[in-house]
CHARMM-style PDB file with segment names, atoms N, HN, CA, C and O in Angstrom:
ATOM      1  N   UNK     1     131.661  69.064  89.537  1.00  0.00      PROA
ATOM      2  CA  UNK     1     131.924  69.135  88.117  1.00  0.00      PROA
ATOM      3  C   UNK     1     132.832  70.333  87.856  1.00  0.00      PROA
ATOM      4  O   UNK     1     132.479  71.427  88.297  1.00  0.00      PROA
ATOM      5  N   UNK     2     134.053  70.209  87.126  1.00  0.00      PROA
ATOM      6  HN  UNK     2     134.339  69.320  86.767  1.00  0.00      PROA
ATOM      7  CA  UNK     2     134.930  71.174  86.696  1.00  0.00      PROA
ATOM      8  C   UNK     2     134.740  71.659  85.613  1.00  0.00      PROA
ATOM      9  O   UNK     2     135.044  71.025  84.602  1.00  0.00      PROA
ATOM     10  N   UNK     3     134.144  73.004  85.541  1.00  0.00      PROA
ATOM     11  HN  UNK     3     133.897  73.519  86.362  1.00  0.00      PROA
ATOM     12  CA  UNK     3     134.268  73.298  83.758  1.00  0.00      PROA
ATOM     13  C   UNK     3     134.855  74.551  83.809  1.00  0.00      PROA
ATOM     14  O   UNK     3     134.717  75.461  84.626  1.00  0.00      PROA
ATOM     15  N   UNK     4     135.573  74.452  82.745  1.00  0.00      PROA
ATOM     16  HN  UNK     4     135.685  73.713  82.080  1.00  0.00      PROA
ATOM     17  CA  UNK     4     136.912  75.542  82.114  1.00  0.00      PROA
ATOM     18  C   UNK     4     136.079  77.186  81.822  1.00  0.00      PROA
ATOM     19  O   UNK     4     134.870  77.410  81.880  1.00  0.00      PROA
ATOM     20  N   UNK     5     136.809  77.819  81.617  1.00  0.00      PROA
ATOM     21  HN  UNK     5     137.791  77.636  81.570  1.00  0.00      PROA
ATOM     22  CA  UNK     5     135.894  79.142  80.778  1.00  0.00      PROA
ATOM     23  C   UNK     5     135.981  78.741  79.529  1.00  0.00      PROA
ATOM     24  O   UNK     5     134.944  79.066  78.950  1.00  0.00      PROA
ATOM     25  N   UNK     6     136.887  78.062  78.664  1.00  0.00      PROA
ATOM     26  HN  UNK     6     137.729  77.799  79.134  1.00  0.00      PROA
ATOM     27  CA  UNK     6     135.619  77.438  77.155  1.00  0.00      PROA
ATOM     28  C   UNK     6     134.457  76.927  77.494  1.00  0.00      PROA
ATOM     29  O   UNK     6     133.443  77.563  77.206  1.00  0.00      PROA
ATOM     30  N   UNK     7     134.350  75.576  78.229  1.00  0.00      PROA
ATOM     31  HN  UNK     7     135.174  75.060  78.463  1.00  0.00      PROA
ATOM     32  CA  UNK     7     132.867  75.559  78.556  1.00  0.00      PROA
ATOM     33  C   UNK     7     132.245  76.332  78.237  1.00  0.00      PROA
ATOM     34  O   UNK     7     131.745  76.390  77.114  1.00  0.00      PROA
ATOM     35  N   UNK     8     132.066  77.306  79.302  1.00  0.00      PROA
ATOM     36  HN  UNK     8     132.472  77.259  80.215  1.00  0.00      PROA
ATOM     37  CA  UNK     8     131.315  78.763  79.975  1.00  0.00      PROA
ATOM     38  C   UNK     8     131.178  79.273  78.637  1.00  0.00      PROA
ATOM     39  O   UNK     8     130.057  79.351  78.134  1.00  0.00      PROA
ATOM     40  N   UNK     9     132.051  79.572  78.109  1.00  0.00      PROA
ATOM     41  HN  UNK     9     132.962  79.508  78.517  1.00  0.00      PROA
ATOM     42  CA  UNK     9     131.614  79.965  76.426  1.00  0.00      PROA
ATOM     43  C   UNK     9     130.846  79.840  75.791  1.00  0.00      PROA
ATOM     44  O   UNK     9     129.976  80.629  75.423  1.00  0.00      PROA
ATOM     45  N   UNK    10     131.160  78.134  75.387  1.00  0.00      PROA
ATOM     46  HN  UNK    10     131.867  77.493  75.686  1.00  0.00      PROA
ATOM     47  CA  UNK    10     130.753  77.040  74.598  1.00  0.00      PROA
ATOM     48  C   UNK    10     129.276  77.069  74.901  1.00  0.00      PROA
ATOM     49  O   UNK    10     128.452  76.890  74.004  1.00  0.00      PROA
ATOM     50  N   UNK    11     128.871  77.332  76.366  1.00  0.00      PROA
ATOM     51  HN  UNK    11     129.541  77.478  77.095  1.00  0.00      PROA
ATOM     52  CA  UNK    11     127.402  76.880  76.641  1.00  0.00      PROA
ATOM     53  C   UNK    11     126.419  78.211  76.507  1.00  0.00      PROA
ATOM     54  O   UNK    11     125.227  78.170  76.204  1.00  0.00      PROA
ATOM     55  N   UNK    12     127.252  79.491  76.827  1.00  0.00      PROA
ATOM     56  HN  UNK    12     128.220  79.525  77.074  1.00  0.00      PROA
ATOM     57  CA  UNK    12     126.703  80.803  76.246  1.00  0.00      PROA
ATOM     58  C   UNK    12     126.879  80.986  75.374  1.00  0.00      PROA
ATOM     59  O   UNK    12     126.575  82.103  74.957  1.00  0.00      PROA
ATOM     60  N   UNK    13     127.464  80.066  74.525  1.00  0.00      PROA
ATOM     61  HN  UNK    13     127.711  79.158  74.864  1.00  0.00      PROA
ATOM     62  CA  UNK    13     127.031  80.543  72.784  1.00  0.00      PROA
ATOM     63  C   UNK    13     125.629  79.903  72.292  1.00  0.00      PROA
ATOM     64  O   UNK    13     124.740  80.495  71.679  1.00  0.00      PROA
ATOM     65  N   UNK    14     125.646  78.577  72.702  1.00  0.00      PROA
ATOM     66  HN  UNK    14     126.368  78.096  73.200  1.00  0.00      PROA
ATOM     67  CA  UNK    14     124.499  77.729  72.650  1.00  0.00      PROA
ATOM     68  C   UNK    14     123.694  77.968  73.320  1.00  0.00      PROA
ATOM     69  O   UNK    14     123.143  76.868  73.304  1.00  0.00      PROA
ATOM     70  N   UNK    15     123.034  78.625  74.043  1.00  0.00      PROA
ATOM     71  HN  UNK    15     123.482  79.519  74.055  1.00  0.00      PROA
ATOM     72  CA  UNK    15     121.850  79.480  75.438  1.00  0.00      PROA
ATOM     73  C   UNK    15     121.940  80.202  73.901  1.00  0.00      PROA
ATOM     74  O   UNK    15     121.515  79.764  72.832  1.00  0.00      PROA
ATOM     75  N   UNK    16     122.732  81.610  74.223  1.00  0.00      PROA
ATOM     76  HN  UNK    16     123.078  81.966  75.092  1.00  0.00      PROA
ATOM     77  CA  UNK    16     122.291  82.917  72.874  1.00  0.00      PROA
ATOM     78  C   UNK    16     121.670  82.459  71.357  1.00  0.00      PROA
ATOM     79  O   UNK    16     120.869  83.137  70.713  1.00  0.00      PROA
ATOM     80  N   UNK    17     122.142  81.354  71.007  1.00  0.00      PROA
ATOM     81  HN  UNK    17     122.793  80.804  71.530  1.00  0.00      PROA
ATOM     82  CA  UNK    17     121.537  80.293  69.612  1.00  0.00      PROA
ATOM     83  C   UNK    17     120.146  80.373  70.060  1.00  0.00      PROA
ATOM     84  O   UNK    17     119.280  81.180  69.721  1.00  0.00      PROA
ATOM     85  N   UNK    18     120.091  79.477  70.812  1.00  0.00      PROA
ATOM     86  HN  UNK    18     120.794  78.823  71.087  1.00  0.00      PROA
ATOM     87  CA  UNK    18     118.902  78.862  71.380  1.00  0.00      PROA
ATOM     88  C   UNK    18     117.932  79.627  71.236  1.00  0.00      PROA
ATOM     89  O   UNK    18     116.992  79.251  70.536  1.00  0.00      PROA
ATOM     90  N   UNK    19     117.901  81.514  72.165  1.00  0.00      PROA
ATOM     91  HN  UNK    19     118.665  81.818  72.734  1.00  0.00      PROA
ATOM     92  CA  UNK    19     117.203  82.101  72.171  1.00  0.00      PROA
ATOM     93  C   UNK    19     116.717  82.763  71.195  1.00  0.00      PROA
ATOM     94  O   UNK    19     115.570  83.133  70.945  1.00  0.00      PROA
ATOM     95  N   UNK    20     117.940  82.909  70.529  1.00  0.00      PROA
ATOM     96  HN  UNK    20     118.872  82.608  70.731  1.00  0.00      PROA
ATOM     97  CA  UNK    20     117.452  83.720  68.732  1.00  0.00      PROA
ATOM     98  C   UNK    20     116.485  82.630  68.184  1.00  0.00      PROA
ATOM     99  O   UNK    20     115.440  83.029  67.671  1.00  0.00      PROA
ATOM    100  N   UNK    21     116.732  81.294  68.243  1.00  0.00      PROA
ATOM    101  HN  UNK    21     117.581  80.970  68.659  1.00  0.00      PROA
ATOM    102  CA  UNK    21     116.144  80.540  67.152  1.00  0.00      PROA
ATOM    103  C   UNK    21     114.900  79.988  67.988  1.00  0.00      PROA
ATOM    104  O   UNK    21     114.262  79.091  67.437  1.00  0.00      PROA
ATOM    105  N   UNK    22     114.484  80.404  69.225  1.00  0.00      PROA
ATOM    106  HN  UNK    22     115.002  81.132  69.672  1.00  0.00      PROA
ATOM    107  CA  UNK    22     112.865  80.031  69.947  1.00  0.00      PROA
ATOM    108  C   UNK    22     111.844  80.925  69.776  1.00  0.00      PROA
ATOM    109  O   UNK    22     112.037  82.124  69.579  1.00  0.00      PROA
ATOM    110  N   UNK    23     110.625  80.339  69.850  1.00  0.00      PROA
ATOM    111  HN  UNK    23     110.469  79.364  70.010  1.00  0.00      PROA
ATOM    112  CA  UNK    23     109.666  80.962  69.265  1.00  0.00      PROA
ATOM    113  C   UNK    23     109.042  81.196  70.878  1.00  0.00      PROA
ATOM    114  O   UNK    23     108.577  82.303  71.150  1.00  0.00      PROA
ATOM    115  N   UNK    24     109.052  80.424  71.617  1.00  0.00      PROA
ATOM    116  HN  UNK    24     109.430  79.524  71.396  1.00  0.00      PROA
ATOM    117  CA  UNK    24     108.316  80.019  73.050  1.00  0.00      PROA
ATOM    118  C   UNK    24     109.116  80.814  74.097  1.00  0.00      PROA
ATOM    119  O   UNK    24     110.296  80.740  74.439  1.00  0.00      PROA
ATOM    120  N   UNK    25     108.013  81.666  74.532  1.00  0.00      PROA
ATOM    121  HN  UNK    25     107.055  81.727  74.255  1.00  0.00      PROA
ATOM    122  CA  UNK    25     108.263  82.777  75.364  1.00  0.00      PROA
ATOM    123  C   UNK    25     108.933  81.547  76.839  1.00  0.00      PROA
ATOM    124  O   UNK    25     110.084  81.564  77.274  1.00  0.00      PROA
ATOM    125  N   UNK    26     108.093  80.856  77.191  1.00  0.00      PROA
ATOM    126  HN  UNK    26     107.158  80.842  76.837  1.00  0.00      PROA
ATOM    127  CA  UNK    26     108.705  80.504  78.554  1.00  0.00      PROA
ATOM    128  C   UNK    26     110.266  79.748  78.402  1.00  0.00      PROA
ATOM    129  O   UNK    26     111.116  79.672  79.289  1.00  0.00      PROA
ATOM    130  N   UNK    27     110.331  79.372  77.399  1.00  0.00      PROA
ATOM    131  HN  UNK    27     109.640  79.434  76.679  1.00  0.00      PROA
ATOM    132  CA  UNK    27     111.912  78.932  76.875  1.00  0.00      PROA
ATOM    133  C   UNK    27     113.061  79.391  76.869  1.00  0.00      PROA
ATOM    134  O   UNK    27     114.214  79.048  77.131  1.00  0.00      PROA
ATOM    135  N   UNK    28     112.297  80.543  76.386  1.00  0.00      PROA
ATOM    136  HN  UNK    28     111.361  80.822  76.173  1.00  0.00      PROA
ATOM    137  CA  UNK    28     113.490  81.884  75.676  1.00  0.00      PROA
ATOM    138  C   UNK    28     113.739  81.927  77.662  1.00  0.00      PROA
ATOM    139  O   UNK    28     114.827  81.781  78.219  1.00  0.00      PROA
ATOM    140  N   UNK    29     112.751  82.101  78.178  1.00  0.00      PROA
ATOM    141  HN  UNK    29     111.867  82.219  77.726  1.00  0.00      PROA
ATOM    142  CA  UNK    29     112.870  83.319  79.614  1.00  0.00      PROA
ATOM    143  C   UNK    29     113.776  82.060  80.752  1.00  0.00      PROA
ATOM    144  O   UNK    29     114.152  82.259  81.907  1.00  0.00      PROA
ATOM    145  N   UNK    30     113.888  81.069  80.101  1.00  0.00      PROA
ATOM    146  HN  UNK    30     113.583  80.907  79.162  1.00  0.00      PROA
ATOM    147  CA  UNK    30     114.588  79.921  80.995  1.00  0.00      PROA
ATOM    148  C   UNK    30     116.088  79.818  80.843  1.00  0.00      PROA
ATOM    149  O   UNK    30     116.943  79.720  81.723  1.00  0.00      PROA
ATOM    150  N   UNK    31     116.271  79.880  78.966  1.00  0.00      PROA
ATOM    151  HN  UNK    31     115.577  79.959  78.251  1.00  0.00      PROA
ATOM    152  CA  UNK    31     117.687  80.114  78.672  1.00  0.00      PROA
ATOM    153  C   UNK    31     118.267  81.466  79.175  1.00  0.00      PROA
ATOM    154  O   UNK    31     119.400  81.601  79.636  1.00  0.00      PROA
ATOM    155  N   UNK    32     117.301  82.490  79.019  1.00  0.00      PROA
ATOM    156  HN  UNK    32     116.380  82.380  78.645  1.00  0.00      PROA
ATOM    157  CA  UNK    32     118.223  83.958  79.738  1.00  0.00      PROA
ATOM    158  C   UNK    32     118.534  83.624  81.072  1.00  0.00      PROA
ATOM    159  O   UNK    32     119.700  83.740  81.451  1.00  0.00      PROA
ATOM    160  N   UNK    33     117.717  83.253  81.781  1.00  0.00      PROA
ATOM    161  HN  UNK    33     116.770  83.159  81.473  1.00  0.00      PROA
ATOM    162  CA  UNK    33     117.890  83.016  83.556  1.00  0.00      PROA
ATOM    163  C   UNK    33     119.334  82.419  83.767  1.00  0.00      PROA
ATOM    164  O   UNK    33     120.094  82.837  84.640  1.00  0.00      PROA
ATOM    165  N   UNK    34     119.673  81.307  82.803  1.00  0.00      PROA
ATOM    166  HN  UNK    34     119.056  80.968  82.094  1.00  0.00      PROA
ATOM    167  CA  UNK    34     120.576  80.696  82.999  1.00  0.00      PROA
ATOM    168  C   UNK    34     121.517  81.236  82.795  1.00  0.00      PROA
ATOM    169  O   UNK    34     122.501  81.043  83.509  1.00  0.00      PROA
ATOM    170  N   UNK    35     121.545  82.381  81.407  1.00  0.00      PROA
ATOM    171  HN  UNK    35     120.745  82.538  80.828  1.00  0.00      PROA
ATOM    172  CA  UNK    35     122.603  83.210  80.784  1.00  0.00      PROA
ATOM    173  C   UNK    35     123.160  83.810  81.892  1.00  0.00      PROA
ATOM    174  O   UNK    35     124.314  83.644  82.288  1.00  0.00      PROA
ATOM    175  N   UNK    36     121.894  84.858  82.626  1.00  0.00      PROA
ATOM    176  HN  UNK    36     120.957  84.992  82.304  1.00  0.00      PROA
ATOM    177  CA  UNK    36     122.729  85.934  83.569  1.00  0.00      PROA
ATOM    178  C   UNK    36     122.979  85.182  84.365  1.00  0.00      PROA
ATOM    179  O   UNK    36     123.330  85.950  85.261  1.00  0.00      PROA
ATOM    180  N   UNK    37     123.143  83.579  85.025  1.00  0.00      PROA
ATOM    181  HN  UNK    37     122.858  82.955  84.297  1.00  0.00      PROA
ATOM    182  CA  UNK    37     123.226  83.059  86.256  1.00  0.00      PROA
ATOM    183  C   UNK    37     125.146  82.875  85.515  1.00  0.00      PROA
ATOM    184  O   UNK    37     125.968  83.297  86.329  1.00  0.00      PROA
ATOM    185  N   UNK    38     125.518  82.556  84.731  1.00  0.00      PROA
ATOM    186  HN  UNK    38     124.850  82.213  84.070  1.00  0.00      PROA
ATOM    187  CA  UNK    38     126.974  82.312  83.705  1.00  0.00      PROA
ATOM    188  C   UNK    38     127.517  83.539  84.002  1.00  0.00      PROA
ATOM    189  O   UNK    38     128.594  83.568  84.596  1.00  0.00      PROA
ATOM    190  N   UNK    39     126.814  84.826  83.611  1.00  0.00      PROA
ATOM    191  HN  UNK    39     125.939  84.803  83.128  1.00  0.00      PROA
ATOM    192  CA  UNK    39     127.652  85.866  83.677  1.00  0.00      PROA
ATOM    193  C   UNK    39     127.739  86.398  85.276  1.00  0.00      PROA
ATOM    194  O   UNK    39     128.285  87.483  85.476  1.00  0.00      PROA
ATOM    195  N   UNK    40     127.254  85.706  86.301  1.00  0.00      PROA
ATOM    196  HN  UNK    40     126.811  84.824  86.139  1.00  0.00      PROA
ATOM    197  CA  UNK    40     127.782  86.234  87.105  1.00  0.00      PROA
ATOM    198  C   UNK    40     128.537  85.507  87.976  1.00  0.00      PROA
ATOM    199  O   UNK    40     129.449  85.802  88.748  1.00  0.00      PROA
ATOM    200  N   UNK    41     127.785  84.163  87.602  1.00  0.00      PROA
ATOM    201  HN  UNK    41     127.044  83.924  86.975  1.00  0.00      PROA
ATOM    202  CA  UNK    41     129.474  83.276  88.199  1.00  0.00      PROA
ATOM    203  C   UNK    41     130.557  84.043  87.083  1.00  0.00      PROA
ATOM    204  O   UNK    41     131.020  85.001  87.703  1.00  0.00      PROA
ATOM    205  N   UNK    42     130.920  84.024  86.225  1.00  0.00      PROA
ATOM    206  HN  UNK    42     130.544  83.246  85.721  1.00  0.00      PROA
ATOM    207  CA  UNK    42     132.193  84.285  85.341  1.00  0.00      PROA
ATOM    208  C   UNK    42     132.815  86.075  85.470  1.00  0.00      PROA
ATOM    209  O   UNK    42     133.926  86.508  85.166  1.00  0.00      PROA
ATOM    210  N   UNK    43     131.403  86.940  86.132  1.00  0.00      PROA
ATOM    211  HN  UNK    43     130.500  86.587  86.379  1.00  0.00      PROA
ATOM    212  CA  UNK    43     132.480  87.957  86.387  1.00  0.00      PROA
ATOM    213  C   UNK    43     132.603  87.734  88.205  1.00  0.00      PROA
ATOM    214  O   UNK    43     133.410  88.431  88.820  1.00  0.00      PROA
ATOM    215  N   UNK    44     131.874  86.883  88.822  1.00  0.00      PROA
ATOM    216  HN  UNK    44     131.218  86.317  88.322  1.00  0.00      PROA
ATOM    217  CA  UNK    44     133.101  86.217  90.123  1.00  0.00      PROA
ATOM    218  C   UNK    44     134.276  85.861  90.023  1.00  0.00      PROA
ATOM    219  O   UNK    44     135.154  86.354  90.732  1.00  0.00      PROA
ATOM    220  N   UNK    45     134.526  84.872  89.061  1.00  0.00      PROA
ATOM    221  HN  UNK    45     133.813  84.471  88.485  1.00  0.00      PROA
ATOM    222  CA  UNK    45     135.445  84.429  88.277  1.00  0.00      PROA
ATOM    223  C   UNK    45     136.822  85.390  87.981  1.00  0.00      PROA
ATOM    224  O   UNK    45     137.892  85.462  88.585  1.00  0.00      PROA
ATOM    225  N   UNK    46     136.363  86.018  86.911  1.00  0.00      PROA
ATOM    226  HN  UNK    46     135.493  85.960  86.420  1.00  0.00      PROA
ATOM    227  CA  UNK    46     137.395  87.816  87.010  1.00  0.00      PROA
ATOM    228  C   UNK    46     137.874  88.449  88.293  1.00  0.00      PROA
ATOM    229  O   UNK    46     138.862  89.183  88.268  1.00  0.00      PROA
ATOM    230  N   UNK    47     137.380  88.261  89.143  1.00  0.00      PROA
ATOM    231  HN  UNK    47     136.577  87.665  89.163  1.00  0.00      PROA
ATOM    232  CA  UNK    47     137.574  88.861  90.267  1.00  0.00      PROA
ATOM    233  C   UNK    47     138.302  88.321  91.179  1.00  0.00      PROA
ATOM    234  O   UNK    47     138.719  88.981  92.130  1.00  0.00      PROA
ATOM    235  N   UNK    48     138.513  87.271  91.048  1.00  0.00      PROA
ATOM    236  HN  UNK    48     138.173  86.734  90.275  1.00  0.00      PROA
ATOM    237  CA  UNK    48     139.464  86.168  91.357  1.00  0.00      PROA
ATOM    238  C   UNK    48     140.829  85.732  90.856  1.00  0.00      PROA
ATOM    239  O   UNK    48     140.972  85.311  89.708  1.00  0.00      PROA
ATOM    240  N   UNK    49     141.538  85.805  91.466  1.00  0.00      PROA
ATOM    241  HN  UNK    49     141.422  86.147  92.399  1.00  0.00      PROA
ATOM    242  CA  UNK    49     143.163  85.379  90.825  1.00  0.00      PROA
ATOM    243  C   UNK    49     144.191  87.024  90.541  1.00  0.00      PROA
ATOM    244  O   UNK    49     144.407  87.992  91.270  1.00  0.00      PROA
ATOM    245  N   UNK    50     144.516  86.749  89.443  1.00  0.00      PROA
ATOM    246  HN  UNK    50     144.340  85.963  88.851  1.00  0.00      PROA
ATOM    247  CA  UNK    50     145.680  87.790  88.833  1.00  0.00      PROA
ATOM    248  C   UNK    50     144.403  88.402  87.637  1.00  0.00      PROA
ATOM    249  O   UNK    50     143.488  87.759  87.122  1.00  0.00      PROA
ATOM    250  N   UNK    51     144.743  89.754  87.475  1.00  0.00      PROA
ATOM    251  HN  UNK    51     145.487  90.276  87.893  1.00  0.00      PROA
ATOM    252  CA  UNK    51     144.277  90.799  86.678  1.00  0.00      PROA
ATOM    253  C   UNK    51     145.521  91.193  86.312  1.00  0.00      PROA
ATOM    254  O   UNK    51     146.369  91.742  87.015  1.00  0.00      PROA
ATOM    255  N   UNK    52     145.621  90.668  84.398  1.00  0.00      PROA
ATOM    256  HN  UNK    52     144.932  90.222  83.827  1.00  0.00      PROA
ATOM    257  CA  UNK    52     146.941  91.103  83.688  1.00  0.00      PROA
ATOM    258  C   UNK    52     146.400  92.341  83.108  1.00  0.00      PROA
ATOM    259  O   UNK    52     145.224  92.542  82.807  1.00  0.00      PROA
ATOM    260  N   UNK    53     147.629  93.341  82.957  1.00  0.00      PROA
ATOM    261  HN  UNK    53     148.584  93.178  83.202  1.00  0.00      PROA
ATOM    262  CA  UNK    53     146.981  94.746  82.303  1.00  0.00      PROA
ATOM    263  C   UNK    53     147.542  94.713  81.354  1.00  0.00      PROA
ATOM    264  O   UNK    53     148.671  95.149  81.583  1.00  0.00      PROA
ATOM    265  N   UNK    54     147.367  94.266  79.707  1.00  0.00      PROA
ATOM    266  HN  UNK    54     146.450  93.912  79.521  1.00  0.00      PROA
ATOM    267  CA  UNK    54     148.107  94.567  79.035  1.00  0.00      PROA
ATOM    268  C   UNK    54     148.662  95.816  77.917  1.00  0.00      PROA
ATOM    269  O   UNK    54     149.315  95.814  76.873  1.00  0.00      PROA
ATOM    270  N   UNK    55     147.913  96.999  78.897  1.00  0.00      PROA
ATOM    271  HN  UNK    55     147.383  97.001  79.745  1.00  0.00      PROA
ATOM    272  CA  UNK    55     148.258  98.651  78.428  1.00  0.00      PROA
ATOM    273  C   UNK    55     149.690  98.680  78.786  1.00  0.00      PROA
ATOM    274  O   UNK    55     149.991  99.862  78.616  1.00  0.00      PROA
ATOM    275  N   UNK    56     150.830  98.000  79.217  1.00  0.00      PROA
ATOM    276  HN  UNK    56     150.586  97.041  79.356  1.00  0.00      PROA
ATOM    277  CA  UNK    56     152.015  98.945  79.312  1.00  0.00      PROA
ATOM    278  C   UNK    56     152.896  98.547  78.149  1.00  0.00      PROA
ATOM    279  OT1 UNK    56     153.957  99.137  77.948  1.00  0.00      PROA
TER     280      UNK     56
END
């Protein structure tokens, strides 16, 4: 399955929703798992390819 970094967005905006608006502790602790599992494929991701600097 190919998904873009909108995806990746798209689905950590909806995880962070999710968790604000759950009441159920084991829920909430399922959507975070998944959150930090996003942020660390996506700063793999960063680390990969071209790093533009746009300070000059």
């Amino acid at each position: 399955m190919d998904v873009s970094t909108n995806d990746l967005a798209i689905i950590e905006q909806a995880l962070k929703a999710a968790v604000a608006n759950s009441t159920d502790y084991s829920e909430i602790e399922q959507f975070e798992s998944v959150l930090k599992k996003l942020k660390s494929t996506s700063s793999e991701a960063q680390m990969d390819g071209f790093r533009y600097d746009y300070d000059d």
